[in-house]
Each structure stands twice: as structure tokens, then as C-alpha cells.
N, C-alpha and C positions, 0 to 999 in steps of 0.2 A: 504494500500500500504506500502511494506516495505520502512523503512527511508533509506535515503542515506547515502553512507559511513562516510560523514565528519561527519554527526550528529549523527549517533550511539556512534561517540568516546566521545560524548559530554554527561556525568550526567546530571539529572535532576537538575534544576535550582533553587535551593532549597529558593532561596532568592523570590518568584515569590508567594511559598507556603502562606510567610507569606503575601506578596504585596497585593493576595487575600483575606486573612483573614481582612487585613489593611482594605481594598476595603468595604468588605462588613458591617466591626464594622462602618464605614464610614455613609452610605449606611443608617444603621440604628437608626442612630441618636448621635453615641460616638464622643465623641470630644476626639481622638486619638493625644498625644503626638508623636510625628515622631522624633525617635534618630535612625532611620536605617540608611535609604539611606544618604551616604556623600556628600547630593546635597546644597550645600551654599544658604542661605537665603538671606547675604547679598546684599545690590544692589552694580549693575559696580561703579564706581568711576565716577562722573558726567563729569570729564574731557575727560575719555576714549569716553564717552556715546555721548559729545557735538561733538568728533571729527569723530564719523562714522557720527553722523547726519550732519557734512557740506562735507564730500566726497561723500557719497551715493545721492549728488546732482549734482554733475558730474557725467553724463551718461556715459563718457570714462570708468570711474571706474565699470558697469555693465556688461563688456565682461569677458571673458575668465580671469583666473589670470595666475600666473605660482606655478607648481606643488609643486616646492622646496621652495617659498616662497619668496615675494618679496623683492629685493636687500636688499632695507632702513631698513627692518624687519632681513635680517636675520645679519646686520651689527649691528644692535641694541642690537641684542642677544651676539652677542662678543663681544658688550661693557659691556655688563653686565657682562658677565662671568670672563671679565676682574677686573672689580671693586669688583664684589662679591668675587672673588677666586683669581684673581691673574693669573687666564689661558687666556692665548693669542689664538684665531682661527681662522684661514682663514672664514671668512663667504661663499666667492667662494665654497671652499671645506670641511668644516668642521663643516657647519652647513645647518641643513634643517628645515623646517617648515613644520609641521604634524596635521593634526587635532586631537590635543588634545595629549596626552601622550598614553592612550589607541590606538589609531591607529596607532602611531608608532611603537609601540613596535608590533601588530599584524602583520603589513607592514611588518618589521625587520624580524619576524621569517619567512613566507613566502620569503623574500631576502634572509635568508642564509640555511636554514634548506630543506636537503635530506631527505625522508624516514630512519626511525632509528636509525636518531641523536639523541645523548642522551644530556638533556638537565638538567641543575644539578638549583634546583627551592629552592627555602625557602617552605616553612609548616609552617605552613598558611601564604599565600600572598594574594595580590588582586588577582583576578581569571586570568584577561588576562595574568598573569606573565606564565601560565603554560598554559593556555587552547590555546592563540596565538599559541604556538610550535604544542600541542596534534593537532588541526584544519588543521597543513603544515606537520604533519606528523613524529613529532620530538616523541621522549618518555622520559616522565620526572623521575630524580631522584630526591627523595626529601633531604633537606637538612635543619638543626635544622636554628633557624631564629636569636638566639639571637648572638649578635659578640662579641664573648669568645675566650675562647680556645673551646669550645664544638663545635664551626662551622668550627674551623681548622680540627678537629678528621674525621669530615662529611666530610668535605671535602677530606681530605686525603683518608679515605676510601671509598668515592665515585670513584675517580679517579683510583683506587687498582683496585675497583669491575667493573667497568665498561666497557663489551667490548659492542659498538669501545669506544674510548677512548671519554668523554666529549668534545662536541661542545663546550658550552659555560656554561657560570655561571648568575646565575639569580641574584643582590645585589638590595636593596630598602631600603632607610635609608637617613632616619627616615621612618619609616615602615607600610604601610595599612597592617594589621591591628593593628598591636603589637606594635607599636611607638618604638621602639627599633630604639635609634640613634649611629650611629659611626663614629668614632674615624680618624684620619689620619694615627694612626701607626696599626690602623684593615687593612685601604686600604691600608696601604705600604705593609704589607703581603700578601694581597688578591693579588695585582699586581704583586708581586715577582712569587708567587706560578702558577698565569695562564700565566708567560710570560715562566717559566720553563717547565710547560705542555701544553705550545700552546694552551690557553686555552683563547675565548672571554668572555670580561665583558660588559655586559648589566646592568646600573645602571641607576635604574626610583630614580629621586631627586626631584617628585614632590608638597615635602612639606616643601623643602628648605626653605622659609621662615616664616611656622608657626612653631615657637619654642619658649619656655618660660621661661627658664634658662639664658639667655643673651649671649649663647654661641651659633653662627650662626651652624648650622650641615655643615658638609665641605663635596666635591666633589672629586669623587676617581680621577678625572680629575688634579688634584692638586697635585698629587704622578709624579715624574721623571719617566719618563718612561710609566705613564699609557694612553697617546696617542696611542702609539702603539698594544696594544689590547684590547682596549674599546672606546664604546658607551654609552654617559650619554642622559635620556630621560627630560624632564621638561613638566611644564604645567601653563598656567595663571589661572586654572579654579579656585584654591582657593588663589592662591597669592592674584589676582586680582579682586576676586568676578568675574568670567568669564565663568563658567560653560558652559553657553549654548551655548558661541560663538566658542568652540571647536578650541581654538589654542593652539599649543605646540612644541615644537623641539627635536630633535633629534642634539647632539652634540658631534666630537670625531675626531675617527680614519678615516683617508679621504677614505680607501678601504671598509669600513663599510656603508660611509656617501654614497658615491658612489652607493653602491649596492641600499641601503631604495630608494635615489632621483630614482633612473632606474625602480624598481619595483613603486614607486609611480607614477610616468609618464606616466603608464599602466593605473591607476587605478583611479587618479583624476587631474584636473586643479587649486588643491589649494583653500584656505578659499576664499571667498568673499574679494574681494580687497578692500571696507573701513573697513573690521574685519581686515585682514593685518595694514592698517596705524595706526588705531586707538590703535592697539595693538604696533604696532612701539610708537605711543606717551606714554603707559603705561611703557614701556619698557626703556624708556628717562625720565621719570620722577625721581623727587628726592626722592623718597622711602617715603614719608609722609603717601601713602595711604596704603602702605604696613603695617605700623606701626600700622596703626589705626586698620587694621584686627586679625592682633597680638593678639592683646589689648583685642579684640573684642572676641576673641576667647578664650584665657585666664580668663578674667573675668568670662565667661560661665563653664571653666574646676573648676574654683575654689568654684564658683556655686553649679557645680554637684559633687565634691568629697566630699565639705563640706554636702549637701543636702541627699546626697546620704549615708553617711556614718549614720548621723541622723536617716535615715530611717531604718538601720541594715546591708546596704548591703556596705561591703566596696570595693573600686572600686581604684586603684592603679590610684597615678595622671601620665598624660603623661606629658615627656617633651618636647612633638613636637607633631605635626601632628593636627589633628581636629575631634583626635578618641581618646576615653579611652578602653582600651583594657580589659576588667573586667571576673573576674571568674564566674561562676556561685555560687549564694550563698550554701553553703553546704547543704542541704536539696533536692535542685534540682539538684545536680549532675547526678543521675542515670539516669534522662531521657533525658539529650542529651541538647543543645543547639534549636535544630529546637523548641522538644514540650516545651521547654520552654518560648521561643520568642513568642510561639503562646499562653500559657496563661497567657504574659504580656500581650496582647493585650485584651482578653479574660475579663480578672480580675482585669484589673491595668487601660488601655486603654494607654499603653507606647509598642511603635514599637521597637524595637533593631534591629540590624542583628546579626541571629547567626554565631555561630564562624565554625560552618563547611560547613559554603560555602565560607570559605578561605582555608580550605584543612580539611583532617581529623583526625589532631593535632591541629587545633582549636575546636573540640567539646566540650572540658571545658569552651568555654567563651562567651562570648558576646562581639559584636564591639558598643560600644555606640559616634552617632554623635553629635557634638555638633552645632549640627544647627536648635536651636531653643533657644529664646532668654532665659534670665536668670528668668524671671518670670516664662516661661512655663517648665524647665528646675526644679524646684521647686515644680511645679504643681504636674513635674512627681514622684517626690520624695516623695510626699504625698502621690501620688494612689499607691506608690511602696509598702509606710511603711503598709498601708494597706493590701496589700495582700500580701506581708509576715505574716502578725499576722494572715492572715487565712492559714497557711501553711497546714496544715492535711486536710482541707476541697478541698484547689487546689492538694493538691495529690492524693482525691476521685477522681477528676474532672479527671485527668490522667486517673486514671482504667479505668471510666465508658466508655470514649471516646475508650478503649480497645486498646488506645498506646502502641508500643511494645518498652518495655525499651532494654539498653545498656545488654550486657551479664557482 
């Protein structure tokens, strides 16, 4: 049966290729190192964890919730944003509650985007940054990731080239996958330049608080003027150790905030209301546990850059996020990121995600997670040095599987 139109716009799922290979090295006995998927090992914070298990004992709390997020929750979050940044938000209007940053931002495009709106994305991003719009019908332009002058040029000539003129602008920073963090005089330009071309800012600042330099990454929210044409997205899943509990907001422009809550009200009743409170007390808390993640996650980058480089492969440290963003070592450049990830797994027994199912100007690299403690993080750096020193023999191993390299 032919597939349906949403899904034909939709590429193959290239991260799924190796999830299989994972699967079956699994399967058969490999004790596989997992630096793919950026799923947090950590556990919640026991405070968060004590305070669903005494609400979810009120049966009141097992009805229905509300879509946009409960009051306490979403006043929580403008307290934050207040302390953290210095931005004041109506919670009434200027803030929603999302499952997770990923559904926001999917919600969000469906809210604003007509067939043919052109949507101006980073190369390489997290996938929903682009595939949300492609799924409602938008068409994406892409746009260099790192915030220089090179993203002013892209930009500029995006907006030149583009009929009709750019909906909106994609920004994420500190950056899935590239950890590229910016600046407050990046966002005072980015701001100046879409309030001149009517242009919406969409900024996912979901790793606002993993950063290793001691310098917080700031919110374009924090620019004069940048209320007025943006939406900044967040998430607890790695602040907080909270993956699974899928909360996040959506925070900004009230004609924006407006639209998401309308289209959500269609589509859901909201997280589970003790995932709300419980998340309200994380959200009130005095940042201790956030620190400890930090920490937590730094010790591991410092781990793998040193381990890593030991092994031959050198791997650029991040200064934020819960990703090293690493090239391919020079010998495997020609075949691409995918067959490469797959004979980590193969020869090493180390998972990566390759860098072209972030676009395909990630194909030079690999996204390596650091969610696996500093022992097995080590382990993998062992199985690495190894199969690098078999270099000539894993590039037989290419031919014979009769992989078709890069032109």
C-alpha cells in the first residue's frame, strides 16, 4: 500500500539502522557501550520522586489535568526564568506546559505553519527542529549552525533567496548536536535582524543548565525587544534527570503562546497532574541538584576527551550540553558517519549516533552521549584504541559488506 503523504516527506530514520545493529550485537552476547541515544542515566532527584509518590495518592489528582499546565507549574517557571535571566512572564499568558520540548516545538509548527512556509533551520540540528515544520507542511532552509559572522551571511542570504519571504528562524544554543553556545550580542543581532524582516524566533534552550565553563548560556529572551517575536522552548529531561516524565514549556511572545495552548487543547489534557506538582517542587528548588548533574556530566566529558584522545581519536571538548560533537577520525572519513557508527558497534562494541541524522552537514561526525558512567566511558576508549590499530583490516570489512562510499 502506498504510504501517506505526511510520511513520504519523512527520510528514513537513519538513527533506527544502527538501534538494530545495537539490538542484535545485544542479542548476541556484546556488552555494547551506548554513547548514542541522549537518554540520561541519571536517576530523578529523590525529592522530585518523594513528591509524585505522596500526590498520586490523592485520587483528585487522577482526573483530567489542564492542557496548558497547571497554574502552581506554570508560575514556577516565571520564577525561574526570572532568577535565571532576569525575564519577567505573565504565567496566565506567556507561559505553557508541553510534554517535553520535543512536543512543543512539533505543536508550535503545526500552530503556525501554512503549506510553503519557509522555515530557515540550522544543519545539523536535533531532527524535530526541521522534521516538526516538513510533517505541517512548512519547507526548510538550511542554515550554517555555528554563531559567527558565517550565520549572519546565511542568514542574510537566506532571506534574499527566499520566496515567500521566511516564517520563522530555527536558534538552539547550546546546540544538539554541535554544543555551539551563544553569546547575548549573537541574540541582540539575531533579534534586531527578524524584528526588521518580521521574522519568528523559535529558541529550544534545552541545555540551559548543562554547561562547564562557569558561564550560564543566556536566553535570547533577555534581549529588549525579543518578546515580541519569539518563542523560547525548555525541558527538565536532562536538567533534572526527567526524561521519561516528559515535561517542558514553551515561553515568550503571548500571540505565539496563545496559538501552541489553542492547538494543544485539541490534542491533549496535559502531563499527569503529580508529574505537574512534583515538577512544580523541582522547579522551586535551590538548584543543588542541578549542580550535582553538572558535575556529573563534566567529570564524564573530561573522562572521554582525556580517554579518548589516549586512544588516537581526538574529540573536541564541549562547553555545554551532554554531547561531544567529534569528527570522524581521518581514515574513516570516506564512508560517511552511518557505516561508520555501525562498525563501532561491529569492532569496538561503542554505539554513537551518526552525525547525518542531524542533517547532511553532519556527515563528518559523530554525536557522542555522555550517558554512561566514567568507568564504562573508559571501557569504550579501550575497545576504540583497538580498533583503530586494526584500521586497514575494518576498511576490508567496508568493501566486503559492498558499502557504497561518499563520491
Amino acid at each position: 500500500m502506498e504510504e501517506f503523504h505526511k510520511v513520504r516527506r519523512l527520510p528514513p530514520y537513519v538513527f533506527e539502522q544502527v538501534n538494530r545493529l545495537k539490538g542484535s550485537a545485544r542479542a548476541a552476547g556484546a556488552d555494547i557501550v551506548d554513547l548514542g541515544m541522549g537518554n540520561p542515566d541519571l536517576p530523578t532527584p529523590q525529592t522530585i520522586v518523594d513528591k509524585l509518590c505522596e500526590v498520586v495518592q490523592d485520587p483528585r489528582t487522577h482526573r483530567y489535568s489542564t492542557s496548558k499546565g497547571i497554574p502552581g507549574l506554570r508560575k514556577a517557571q516565571a520564577a525561574y526564568y526570572e532568577r535565571r535571566f532576569g525575564v519577567k512572564l505573565d504565567p496566565e499568558l506567556q507561559v505553557v506546559a508541553t510534554l517535553g520540548s520535543k512536543e512543543g516545538f512539533a505543536n508550535m509548527a503545526q500552530a503556525i505553519t501554512a503549506p510553503g512556509d519557509v522555515i530557515l533551520c540550522p544543519n545539523p540540528t536535533y531532527p524535530i527542529h526541521a522534521f516538526g515544520f516538513i510533517m505541517s507542511g512548512g519547507v526548510i532552509r538550511s542554515m550554517t549552525v555555528k554563531p559567527d559572522d558565517s550565520f549572519f551571511y546565511s542568514l542574510e542570504r537566506a532571506v534574499r533567496h527566499s520566496i515567500p519571504k521566511p516564517l520563522a528562524l530555527i536558534l538552539n544554543y547550546p546546540s544538539n548536536p554541535t554544543a555551539h553556545v551563544a553569546t547575548l550580542d549573537f541574540y541582540r543581532e539575531v533579534v534586531a535582524f527578524a524584528k526588521k524582516h518580521d521574522i519568528i524566533i523559535l529558541s529550544d534552550l534545552a541545555y540551559a543548565e548543562i554547561y562547564y565553563d562557569g558561564t550560564p548560556p543566556p536566553s535570547v529572551l533577555e534581549i529588549p525587544g525579543a518578546m515580541d517575536v519569539a518563542v523560547e522552548f525548555t525541558s527538565m529531561s536532562k536538567t533534572f534527570s526527567m526524561p521519561g516524565w516528559r515535561m517542558g514549556f514553551a515561553v515568550g511572545n503571548e500571540r505565539l503562546i496563545a496559538a501552541l495552548s489553542r492547538v494543544k487543547s485539541y490534542l491533549d489534557y496535559g502531563a499527569f497532574t503529580p508529574i505537574q506538582v512534583a515538577a512544580t517542587t523541582a522547579l522551586n528548588s535551590d538548584g543543588s541538584e542541578i549542580e550535582k548533574v553538572r558535575q556529573t556530566y563534566k567529570g564524564r566529558r573530561d573522562a572521554m576527551v582525556e580517554s579518548f584522545g589516549n586512544a588516537g581519536w581526538d574529540v573536541p571538548a564541549p562547553a555545554a550540553t551532554m554531547f561531544a560533537w567529534a569528527p570522524l577520525p581521518e581514515r574513516y572519513r570516506d564512508i560517511g558517519s552511518l557505516e561508520f557508527s555501525k562498525l563501532l558497534i561491529e569492532k569496538a562494541d561503542v554505539a554513537v549516533a551518526p552525525g547525518i541524522g542531524f542533517g547532511e552537514y553532519g556527515d563528518d561526525y559523530v554525536r557522542i552521549a555522555l550517558v554512561e558512567n566514567e568507568h564504562r566511558i573508559r571501557q569504550a576508549a579501550r575497545n576504540i584504541k583497538r580498533f583503530l590499530a586494526s584500521g586497514d583490516e575494518n576498511m576490508q570489512n567496508v568493501f566486503r559488506l559492498d558499502t557504497r562510499r561518499k563520491p
